[in-house]
N, C-alpha and C positions, 0 to 999 in steps of 0.2 A: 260660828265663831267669827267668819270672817264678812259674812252679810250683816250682822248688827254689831261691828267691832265698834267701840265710843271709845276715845279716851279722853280728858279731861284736863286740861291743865291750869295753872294760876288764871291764863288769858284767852285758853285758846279750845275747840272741842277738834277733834280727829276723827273724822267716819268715812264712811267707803264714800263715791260717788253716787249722786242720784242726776236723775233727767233733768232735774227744777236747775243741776249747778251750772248749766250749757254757757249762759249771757253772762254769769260773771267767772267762771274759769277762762269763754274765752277770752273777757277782757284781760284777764290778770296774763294770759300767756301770749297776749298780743302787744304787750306794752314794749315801747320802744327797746330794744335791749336786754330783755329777757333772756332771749337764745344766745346773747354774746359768745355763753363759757358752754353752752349744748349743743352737740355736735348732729341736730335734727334740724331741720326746714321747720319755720313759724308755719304752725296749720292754720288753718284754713278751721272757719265757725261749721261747714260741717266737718274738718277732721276732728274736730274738738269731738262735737256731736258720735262719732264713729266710735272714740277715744274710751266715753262714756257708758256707752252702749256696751263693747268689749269689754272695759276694767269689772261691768258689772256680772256679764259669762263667766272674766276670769273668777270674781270672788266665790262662784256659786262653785267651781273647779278645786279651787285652792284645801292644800289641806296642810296638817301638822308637816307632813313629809314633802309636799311639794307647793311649790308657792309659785303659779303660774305668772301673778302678776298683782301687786297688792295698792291698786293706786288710790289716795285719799283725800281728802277735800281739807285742809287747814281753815278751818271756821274761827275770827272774834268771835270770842265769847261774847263780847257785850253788843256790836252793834251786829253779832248772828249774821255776816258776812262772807263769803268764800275767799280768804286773803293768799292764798295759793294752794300749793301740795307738797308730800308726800307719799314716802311707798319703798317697796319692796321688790323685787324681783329679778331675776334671772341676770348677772354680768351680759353687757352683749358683746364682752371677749373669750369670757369665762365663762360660760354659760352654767357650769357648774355652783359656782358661790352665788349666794345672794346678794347684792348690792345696793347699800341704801341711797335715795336720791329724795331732791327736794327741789322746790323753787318755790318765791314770794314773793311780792306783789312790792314795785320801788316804795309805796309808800309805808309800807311796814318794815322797811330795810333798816340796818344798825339797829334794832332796840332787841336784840337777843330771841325773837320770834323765831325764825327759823332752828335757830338752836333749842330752845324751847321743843318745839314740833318734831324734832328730832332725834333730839333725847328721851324723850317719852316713848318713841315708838320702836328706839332703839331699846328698850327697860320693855317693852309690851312683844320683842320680837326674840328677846331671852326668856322672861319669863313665864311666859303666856303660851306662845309660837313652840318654842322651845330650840330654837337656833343655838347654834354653837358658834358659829361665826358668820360674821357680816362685813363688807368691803365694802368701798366708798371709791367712786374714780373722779379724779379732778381737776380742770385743768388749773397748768400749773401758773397762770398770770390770776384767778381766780383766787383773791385774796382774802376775800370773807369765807369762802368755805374752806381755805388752807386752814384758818382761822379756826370755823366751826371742827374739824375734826381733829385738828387737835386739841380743842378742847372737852370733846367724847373721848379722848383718851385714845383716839387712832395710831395704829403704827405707818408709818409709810413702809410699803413693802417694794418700790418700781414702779417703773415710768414703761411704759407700755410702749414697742420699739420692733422693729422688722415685719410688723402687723402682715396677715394677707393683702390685697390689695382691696379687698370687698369691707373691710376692718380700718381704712386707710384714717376715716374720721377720730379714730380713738390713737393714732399715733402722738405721742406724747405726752400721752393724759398720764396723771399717777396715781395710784393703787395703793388704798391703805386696807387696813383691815385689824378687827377689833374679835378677842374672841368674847363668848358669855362670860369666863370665868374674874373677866375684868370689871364684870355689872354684877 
């Protein structure tokens, strides 16, 4: 299920990682600006590489009950391109809920792509997956995604506050979260 996941949409195809996506994921995660609202260090073409390697362990791991790590290659449809990701996997506050994340490539920005990419996988991680609920963290000057989750119908739940000290990155981000019974 989770080695040949496909999904489909008006523009865009969804599948796990493969080796071949290395040159253009890490272009798309290297562009100026990318990490502004990600509280991660821009890797490096082999953490990309490493990245790839791992998300493909995690799929072979992942099951209906535990979702180690579900990260996906956002493919045009038409010109069969890697235009960013997303994915699934583990809060890294929460460790308990699963949290959907995304990122795309500046030149596919504004045209409802990532929304797109998102909602789909959000509809493929109820229905399929069989999730009950899914959370989103975001920072909060980060206005397209404030944007995108509320329009999957997210609730905001809080702003993430008194963090460990090891947690210090996600201090002020906000926590929504959507259950299945809303899809």
């Amino acid at each position: 299920m989770f080695l040949n996941l496909h999904i489909e949409t008006e523009r865009l195809i969804i599948r796990p990682y493969a080796l071949t996506d290395l040159d253009d994921l890490y272009a798309v995660v290297s562009e100026p600006d990318f990490y502004q609202f990600i509280p991660e260090d821009v890797p490096s073409r082999d953490d990309v590489r490493r990245i790839i390697e791992w998300s493909i362990r995690c799929n072979e791991k992942n099951t209906l009950t535990k979702i180690h790590k579900l990260n996906l290659a956002i493919v045009d449809q038409k010109r069969q391109t890697l235009i960013g990701y997303c994915g699934l996997g583990p809060d890294d506050v929460k460790e308990t809920e699963v949290e959907l994340y995304y990122g795309i490539s500046e030149a596919y920005r504004g045209q409802g792509i990532a929304y797109e990419a998102v909602q789909a996988l959000l509809k493929y991680a109820f229905n399929k997956i069989g999730l009950l609920k899914v959370v989103a963290v975001v920072h909060p000057e980060n206005v397209a995604s404030l944007r995108i989750v509320d329009k999957l119908g997210m609730n905001y739940d809080y702003t993430y506050n008194n963090l460990y000290p090891e947690l210090k990155d996600f201090e002020g981000l906000r926590h929504y979260s959507i259950e299945a019974k809303a899809y």
